[in-house]
C-alpha positions as CSV (number, residue, x, y, z in Angstrom):
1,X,-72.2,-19.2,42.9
2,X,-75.9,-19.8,42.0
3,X,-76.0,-23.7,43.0
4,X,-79.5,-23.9,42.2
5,X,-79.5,-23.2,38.5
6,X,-76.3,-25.5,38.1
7,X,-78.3,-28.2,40.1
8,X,-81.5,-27.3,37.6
9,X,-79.5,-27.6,34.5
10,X,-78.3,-31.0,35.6
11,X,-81.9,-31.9,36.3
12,X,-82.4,-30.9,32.9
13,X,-79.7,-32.5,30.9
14,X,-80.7,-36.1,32.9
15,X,-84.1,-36.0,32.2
16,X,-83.3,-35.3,28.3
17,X,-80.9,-38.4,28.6
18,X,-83.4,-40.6,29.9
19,X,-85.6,-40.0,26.8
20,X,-83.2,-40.3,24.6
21,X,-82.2,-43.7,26.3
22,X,-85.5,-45.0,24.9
23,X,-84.5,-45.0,21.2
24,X,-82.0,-47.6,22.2
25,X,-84.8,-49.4,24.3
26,X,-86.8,-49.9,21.4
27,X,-84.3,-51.1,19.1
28,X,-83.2,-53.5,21.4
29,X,-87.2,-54.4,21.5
30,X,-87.2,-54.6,17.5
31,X,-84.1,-56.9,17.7
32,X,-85.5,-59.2,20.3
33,X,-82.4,-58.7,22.6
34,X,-82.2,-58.3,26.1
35,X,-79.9,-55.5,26.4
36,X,-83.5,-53.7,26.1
37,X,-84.3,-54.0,29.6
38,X,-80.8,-52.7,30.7
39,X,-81.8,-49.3,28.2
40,X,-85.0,-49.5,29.8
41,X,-83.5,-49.3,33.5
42,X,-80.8,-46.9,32.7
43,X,-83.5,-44.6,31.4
44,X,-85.4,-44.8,34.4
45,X,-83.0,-44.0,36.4
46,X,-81.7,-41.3,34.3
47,X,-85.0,-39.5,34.9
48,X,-85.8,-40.6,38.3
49,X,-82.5,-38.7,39.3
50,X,-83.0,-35.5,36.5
51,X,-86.7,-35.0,38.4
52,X,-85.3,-35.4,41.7
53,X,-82.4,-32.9,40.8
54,X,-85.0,-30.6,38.8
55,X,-88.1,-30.6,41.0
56,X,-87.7,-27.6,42.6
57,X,-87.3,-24.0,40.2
58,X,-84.3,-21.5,40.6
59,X,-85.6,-18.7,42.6
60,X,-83.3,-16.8,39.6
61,X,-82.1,-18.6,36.5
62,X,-79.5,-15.7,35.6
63,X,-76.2,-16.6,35.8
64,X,-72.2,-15.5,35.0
65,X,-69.2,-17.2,33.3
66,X,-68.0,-19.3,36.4
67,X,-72.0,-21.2,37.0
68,X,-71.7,-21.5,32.7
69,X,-68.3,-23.3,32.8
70,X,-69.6,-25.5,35.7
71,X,-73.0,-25.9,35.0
72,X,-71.1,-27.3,30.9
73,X,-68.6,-29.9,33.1
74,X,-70.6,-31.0,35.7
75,X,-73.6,-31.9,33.0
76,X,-70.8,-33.9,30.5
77,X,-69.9,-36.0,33.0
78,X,-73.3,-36.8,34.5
79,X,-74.3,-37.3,30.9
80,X,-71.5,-39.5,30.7
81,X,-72.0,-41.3,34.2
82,X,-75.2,-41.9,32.9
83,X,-74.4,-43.0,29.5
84,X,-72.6,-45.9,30.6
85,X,-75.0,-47.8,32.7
86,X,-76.6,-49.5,29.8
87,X,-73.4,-51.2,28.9
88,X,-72.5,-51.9,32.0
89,X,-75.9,-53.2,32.9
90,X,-76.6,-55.1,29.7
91,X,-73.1,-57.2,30.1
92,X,-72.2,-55.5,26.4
93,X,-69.2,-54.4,28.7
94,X,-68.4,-55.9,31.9
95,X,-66.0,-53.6,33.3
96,X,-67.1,-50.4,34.3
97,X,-63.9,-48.1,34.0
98,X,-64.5,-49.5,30.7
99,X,-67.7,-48.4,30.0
100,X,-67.8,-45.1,31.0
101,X,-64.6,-44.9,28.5
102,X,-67.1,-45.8,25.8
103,X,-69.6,-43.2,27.4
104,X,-67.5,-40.5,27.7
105,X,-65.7,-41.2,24.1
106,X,-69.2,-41.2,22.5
107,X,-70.2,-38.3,23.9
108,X,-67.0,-36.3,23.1
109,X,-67.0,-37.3,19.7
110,X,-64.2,-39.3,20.2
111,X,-64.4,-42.7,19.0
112,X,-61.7,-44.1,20.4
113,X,-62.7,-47.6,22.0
114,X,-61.6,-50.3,24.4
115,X,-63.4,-52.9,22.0
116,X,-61.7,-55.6,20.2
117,X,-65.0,-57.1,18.4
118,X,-67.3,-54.3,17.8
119,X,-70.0,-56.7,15.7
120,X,-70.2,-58.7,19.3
121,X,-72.9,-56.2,20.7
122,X,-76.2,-56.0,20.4
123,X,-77.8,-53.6,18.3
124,X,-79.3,-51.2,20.9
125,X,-75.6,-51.0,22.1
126,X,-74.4,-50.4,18.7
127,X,-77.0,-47.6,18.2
128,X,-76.1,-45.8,21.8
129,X,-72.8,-45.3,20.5
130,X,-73.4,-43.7,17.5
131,X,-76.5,-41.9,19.2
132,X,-73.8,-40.3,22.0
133,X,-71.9,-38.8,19.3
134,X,-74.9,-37.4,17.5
135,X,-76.0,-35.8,21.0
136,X,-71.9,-34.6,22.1
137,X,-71.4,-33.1,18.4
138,X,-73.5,-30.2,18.4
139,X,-73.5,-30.2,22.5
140,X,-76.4,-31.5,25.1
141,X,-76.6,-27.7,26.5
142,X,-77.2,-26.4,23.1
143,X,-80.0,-28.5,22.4
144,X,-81.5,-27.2,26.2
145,X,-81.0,-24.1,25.2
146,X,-83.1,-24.5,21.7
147,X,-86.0,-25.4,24.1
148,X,-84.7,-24.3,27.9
149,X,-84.7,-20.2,27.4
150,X,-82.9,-18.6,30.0
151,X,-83.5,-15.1,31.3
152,X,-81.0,-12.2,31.4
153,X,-79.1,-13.0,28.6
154,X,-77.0,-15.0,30.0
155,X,-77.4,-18.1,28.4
156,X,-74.6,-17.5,26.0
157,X,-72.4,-18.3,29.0
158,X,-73.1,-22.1,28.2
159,X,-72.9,-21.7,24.3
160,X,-69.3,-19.9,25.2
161,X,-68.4,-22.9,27.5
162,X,-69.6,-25.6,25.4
163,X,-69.1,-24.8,21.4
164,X,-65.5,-25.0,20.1
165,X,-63.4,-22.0,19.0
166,X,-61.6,-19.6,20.1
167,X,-65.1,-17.2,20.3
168,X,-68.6,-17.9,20.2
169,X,-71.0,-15.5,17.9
170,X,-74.9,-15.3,17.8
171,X,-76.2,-15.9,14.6
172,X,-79.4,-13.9,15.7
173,X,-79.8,-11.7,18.5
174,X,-81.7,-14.2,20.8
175,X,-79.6,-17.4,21.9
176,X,-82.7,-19.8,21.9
177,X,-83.2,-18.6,18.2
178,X,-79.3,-19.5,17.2
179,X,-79.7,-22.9,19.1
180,X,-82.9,-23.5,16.9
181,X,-80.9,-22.7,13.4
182,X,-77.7,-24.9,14.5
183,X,-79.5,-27.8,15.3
184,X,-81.6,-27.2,12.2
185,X,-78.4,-26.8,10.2
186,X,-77.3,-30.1,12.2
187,X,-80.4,-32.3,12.0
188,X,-80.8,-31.3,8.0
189,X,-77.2,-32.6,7.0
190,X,-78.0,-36.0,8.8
191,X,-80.7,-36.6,7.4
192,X,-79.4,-36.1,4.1
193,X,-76.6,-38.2,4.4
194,X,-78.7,-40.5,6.1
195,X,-80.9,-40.7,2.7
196,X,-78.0,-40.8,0.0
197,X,-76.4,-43.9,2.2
198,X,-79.8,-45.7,1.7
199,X,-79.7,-44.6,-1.5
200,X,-77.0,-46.6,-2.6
201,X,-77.7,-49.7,-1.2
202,X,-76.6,-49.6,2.6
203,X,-79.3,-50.7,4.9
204,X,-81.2,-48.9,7.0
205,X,-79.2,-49.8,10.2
206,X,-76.1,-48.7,9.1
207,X,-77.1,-45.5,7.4
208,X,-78.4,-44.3,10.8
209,X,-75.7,-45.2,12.5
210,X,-73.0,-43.8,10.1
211,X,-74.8,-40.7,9.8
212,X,-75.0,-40.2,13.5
213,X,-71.2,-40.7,13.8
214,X,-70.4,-38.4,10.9
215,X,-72.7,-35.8,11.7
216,X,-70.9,-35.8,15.5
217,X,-67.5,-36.3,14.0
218,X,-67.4,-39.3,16.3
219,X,-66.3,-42.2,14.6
220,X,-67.7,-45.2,16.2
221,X,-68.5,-47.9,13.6
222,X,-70.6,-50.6,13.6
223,X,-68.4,-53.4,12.0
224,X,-64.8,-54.2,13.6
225,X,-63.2,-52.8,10.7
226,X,-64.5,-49.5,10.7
227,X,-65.8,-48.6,7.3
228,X,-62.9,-50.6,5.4
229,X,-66.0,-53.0,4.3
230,X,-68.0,-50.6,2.5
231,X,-68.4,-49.9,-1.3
232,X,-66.5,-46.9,-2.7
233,X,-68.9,-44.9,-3.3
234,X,-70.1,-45.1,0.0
235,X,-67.0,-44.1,1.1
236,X,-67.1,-41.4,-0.5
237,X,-70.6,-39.9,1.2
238,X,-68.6,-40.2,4.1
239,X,-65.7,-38.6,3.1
240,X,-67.6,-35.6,1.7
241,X,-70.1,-35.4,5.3
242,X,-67.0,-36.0,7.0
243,X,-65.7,-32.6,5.5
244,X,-69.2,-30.6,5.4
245,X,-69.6,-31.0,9.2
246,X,-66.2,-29.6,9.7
247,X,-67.6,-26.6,8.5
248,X,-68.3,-23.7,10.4
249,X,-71.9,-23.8,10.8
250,X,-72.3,-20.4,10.5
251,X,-71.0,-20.5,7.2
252,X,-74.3,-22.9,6.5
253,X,-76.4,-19.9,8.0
254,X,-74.8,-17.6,5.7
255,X,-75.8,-19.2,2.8
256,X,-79.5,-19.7,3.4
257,X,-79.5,-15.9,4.0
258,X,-77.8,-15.9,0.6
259,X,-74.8,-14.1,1.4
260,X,-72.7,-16.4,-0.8
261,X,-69.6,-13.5,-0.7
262,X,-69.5,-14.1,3.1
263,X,-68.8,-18.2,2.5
264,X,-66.3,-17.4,0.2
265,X,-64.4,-14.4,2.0
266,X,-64.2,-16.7,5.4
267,X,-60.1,-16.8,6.0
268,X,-60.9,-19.9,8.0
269,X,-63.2,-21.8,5.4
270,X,-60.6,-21.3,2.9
271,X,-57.8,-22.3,4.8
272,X,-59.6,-25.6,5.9
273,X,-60.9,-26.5,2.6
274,X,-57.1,-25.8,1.1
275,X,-55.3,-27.8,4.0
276,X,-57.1,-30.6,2.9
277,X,-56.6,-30.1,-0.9
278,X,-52.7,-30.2,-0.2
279,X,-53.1,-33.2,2.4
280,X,-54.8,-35.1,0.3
281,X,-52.7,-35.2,-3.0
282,X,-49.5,-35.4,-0.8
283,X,-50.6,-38.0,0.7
284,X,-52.4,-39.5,-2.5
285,X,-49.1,-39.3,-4.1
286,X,-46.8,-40.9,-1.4
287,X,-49.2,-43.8,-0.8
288,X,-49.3,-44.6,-5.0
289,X,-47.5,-47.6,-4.6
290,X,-49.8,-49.2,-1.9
291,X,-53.0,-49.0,-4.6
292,X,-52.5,-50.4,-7.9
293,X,-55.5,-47.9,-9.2
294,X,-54.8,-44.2,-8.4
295,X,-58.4,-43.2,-8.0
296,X,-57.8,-45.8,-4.8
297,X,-54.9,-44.0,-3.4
298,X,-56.8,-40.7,-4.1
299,X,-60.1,-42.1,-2.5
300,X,-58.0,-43.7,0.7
301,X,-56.2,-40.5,0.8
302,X,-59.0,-38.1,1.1
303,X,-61.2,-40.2,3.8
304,X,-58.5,-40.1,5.9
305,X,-57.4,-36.7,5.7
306,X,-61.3,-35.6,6.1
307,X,-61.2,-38.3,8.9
308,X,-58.6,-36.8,10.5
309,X,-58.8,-33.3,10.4
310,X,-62.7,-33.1,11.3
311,X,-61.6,-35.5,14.0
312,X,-64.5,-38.0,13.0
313,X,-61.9,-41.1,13.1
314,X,-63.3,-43.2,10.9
315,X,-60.6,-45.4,8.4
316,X,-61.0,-47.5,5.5
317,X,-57.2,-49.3,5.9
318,X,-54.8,-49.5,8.0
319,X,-53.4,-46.0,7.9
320,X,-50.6,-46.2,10.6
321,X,-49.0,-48.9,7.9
322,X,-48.1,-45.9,5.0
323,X,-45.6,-44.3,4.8
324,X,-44.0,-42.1,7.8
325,X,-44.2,-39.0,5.3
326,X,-48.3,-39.5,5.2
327,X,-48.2,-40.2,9.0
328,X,-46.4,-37.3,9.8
329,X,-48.9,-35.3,7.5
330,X,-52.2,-37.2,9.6
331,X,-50.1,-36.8,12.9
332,X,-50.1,-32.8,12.2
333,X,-53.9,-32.6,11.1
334,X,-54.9,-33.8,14.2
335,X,-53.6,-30.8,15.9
336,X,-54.8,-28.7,13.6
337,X,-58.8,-29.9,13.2
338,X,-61.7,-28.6,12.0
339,X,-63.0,-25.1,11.8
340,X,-64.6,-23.4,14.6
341,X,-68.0,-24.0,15.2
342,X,-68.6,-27.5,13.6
343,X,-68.5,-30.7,15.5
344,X,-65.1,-31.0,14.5
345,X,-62.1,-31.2,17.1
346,X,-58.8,-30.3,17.2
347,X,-57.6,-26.8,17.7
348,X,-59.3,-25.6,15.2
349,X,-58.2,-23.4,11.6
350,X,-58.7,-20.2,12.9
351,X,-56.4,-20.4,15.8
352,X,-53.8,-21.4,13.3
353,X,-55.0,-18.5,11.5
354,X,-54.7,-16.0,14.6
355,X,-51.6,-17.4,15.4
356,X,-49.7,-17.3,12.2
357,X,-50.9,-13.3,11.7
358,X,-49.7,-13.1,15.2
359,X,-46.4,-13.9,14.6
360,X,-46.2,-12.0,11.9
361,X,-47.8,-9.2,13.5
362,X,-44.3,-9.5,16.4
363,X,-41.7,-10.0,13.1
364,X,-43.1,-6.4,11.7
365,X,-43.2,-4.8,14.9
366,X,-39.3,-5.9,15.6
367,X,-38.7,-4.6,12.2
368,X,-40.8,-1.3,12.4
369,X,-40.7,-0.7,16.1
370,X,-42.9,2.4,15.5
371,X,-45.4,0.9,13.3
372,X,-48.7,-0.1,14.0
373,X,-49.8,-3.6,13.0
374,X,-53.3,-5.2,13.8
375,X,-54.2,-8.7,13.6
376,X,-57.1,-9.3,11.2
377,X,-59.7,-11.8,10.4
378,X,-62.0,-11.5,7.4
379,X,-61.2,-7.8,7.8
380,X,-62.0,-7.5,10.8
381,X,-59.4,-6.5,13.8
382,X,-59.3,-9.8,16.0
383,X,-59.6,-7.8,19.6
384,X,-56.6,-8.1,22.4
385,X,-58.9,-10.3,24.7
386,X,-59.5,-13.2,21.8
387,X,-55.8,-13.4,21.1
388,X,-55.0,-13.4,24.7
389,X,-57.4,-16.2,25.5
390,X,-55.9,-18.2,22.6
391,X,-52.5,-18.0,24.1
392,X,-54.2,-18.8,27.7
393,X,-55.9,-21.8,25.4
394,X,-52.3,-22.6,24.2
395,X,-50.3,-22.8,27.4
396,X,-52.8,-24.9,29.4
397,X,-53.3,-27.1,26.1
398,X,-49.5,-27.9,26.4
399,X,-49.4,-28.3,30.1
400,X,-52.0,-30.9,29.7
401,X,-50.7,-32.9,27.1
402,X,-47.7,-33.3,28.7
403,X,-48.9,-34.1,32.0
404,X,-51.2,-36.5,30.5
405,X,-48.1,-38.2,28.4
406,X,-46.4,-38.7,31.5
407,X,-48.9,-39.9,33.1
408,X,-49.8,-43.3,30.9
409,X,-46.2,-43.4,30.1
410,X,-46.0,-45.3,33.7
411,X,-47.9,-48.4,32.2
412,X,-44.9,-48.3,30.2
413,X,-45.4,-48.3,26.5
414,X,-43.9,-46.6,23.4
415,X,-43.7,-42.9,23.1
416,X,-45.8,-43.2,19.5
417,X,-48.4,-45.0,21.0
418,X,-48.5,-42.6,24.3
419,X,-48.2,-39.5,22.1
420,X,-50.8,-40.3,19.8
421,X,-53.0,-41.8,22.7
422,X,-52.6,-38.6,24.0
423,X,-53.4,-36.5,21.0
424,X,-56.2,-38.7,19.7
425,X,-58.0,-37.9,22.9
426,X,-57.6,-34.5,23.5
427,X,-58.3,-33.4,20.1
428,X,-61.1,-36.0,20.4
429,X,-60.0,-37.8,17.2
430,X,-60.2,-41.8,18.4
431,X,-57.3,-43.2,16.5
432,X,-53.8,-43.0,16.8
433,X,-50.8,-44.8,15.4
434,X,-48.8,-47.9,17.0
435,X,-50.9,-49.8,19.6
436,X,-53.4,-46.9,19.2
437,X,-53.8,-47.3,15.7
438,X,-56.9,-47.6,13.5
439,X,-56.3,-51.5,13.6
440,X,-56.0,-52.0,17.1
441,X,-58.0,-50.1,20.7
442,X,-57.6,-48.9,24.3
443,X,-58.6,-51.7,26.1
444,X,-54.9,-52.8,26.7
445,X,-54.7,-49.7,28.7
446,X,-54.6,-49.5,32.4
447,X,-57.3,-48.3,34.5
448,X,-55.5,-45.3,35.9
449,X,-54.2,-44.6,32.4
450,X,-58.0,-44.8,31.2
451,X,-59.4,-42.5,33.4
452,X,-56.3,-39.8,32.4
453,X,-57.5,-40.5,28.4
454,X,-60.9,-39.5,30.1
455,X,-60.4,-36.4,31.5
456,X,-58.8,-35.9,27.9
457,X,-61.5,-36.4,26.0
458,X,-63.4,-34.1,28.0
459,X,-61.2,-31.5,28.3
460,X,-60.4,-31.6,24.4
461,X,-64.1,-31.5,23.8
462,X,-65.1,-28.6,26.3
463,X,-61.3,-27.0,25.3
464,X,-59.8,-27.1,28.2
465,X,-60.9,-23.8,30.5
466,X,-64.6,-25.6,31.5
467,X,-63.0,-28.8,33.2
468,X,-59.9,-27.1,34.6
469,X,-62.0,-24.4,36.3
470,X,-64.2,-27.1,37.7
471,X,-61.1,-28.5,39.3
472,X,-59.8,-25.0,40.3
473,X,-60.0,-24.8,44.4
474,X,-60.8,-21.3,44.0
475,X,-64.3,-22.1,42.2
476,X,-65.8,-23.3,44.8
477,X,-64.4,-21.0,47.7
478,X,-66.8,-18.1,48.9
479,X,-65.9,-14.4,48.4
């Protein structure tokens, strides 16, 4: 185990986090609120530590799979650690079990929150939180490696450990050069939405902070009814960035090289854009009787389902209040998610994809023992190792949900809220139903049952293999 590079990395990861503490620090200092000096402290701090940590080089800054997945773990929760002293040290929230829950569900892209009045921080806060899930979406390490180059080729270790989907492909053929284009990709389509929310008509405040949250698929808001107070058409910029950064962000590469065939040939692209077609009217249709004008149900409808299945967790009403027929369609897309490669959550289209060809693969195999049957993707043959990883993926998923059910079942609530507690922070989605639901919060929670929806969110967001090998007793014995 090379302990130097994972201890450099951290170094690293702190010191970005400090500076970006400051754009918090001087809002605060625009607003004329003391929660400044509390973003002020935390960022010295933050950078104190990362030099400390990062003073001294790597003799070798090569490094394998196992220093990748640790190196990913131990830097989320340090980042997270980290991300919470502001509130905690501004007062914005007192406790701080409950403040790193805020940390680590910013950071994750959660969005789920143990706040009852949102509109009761101060603005620096209320910018930190959007600002974590802009910096989790695309991932911390990805930005380091856009201006961190590491030798030996190795560096795609981190990109494998910290980008979801069931595999990780360079979009060039040097890693630094593919970190550039996604946070290119990433920074372009915030800014953009950014610019069409001020538009038409929302200030500048909000647009920043709803375009950091969609861009990350996060889902904090800034009022205590999420974005239930905004026009319609505003809603709809959401709903539609919502949707685009649940794209595969290769697919975005693709088409500034102008290979518009590839878009439109991508199995999973299809597949995500057509499971939210059918969501959407389904839902649109069973909800008709709630809104008096259609184009409401329709408009309702769609946020959500983009809400949900990019995991961004935003709402505009009430959802767990429909019908169970549209909760039952919401409840399944937050399994499901967004594609692979986006900021999105979830398990993501293509492993749906795999799977279903999978089975169908073992039904023609029992009925033609002797035939030969590969599983493809886009024409391509998806290799043995990718489909054996996403059944690895599969069993730990469920072994950890569970678990994790179990677990906060001992404070002794319903089994909707616990399910959907469960599954809104795994698949980093922020909402669930019952006591979960987009109405209410996780503060009722207790602390034990917190810190479970924690290691969640973290696992959901770093899919599982990153935090359980960091737990593994065998990663840290010597050979």
């Amino acid at each position: 185990m090379n302990y130097s590079i994972i201890r450099y990395m951290l170094g690293t990861v702190l010191k970005f986090e400090g500076l970006f503490l400051c754009l918090p620090m001087l809002v605060g200092l625009f607003y004329g609120e003391k929660a400044a000096s509390a973003y002020l402290i935390s960022a010295a701090i933050s950078l104190l530590v990362g030099i400390a940590l990062g003073s001294k080089k790597p003799k070798s800054d090569v490094f394998y799979a196992v220093e990748g997945f640790v190196s990913v773990s131990l830097s989320w929760i340090a980042l997270s650690l980290f991300g919470a002293l502001p509130f905690y040290i501004s007062q914005d929230i007192p406790s701080i079990t409950d403040a790193l829950f805020e940390s680590i569900s910013g950071f994750t892209t959660t969005g789920a929150s143990i706040l009852s009045n949102v509109e009761g921080l101060s603005h620096a806060s209320l910018l930190w939180r959007s600002f974590t899930h802009w910096i989790g979406g695309m991932g911390i390490l990805v930005f380091v490696l856009a201006v961190f180059p590491m030798s030996g080729g190795h560096s795609m270790y981190l990109m494998k450990a910290e980008s979801p989907g069931p595999s990780v492909e360079k979009l060039v053929p040097r890693v630094k050069t593919t970190a550039v284009i996604l946070y290119g990709v990433y920074t372009f389509l915030t800014i953009s939405e950014m610019v069409l929310l001020l538009c038409t008509g929302s200030d500048l405040f909000t647009s920043v902070n709803m375009a950091l949250a969609t861009a990350g698929t996060g889902g904090f808001g800034i009022l205590n009814d999420s974005a239930g107070s905004y026009a319609a058409h505003t809603q709809v910029i959401i709903t539609v960035f919502m949707i685009l950064f649940g794209v595969n962000f290769n697919a975005y590469y693709l088409l500034l090289r102008k290979k518009w065939t590839s878009v439109f040939h991508s199995e999973e692209v299809r597949a995500y854009f057509g499971i939210i077609l059918v969501s959407g009217l389904l839902i649109a249709y069973n909800i008709r009787g709630i809104f008096p004008n259609p184009l409401d149900a329709l408009r309702h409808s769609f946020f959500q389902v983009g809400s949900i299945i990019t995991t961004t967790g935003f709402s505009t009403v009430d959802f767990s209040t429909w019908p169970m027929f549209s909760n039952s369609i919401l409840v399944a897309l937050m399994f499901v998610g967004a594609c692979a490669g986006s900021t999105g959550g979830g398990m993501k289209v293509s492993r749906f994809l795999i799977m279903v060809k999978t089975a169908v693969k073992e039904l023609f195999t029992i009925k033609h023992p002797h035939g030969v049957k590969s599983v493809r993707m886009d024409g391509r043959m998806i290799e043995h190792e990718t489909i054996r990883s996403l059944n690895i993926y599969i069993i730990i998923y469920a072994l950890v949900f569970v678990f994790s059910v179990l677990l906060i079942s001992l404070d002794d609530h319903d089994f909707t809220t616990n399910f959907t507690a469960v599954a809104a922070t795994i698949n980093n989605i922020g909402p669930g139903l019952s006591k979960v639901g987009p109405a209410e919060n996780f503060g009722f929670f207790s602390n034990f049952a917190k810190y479970v929806l924690m290691f969640d969110m973290l696992a959901g967001r770093l899919e599982l293999l990153p935090m359980i090998v960091l737990f593994a007793p065998m990663t840290w014995k010597k050979k």
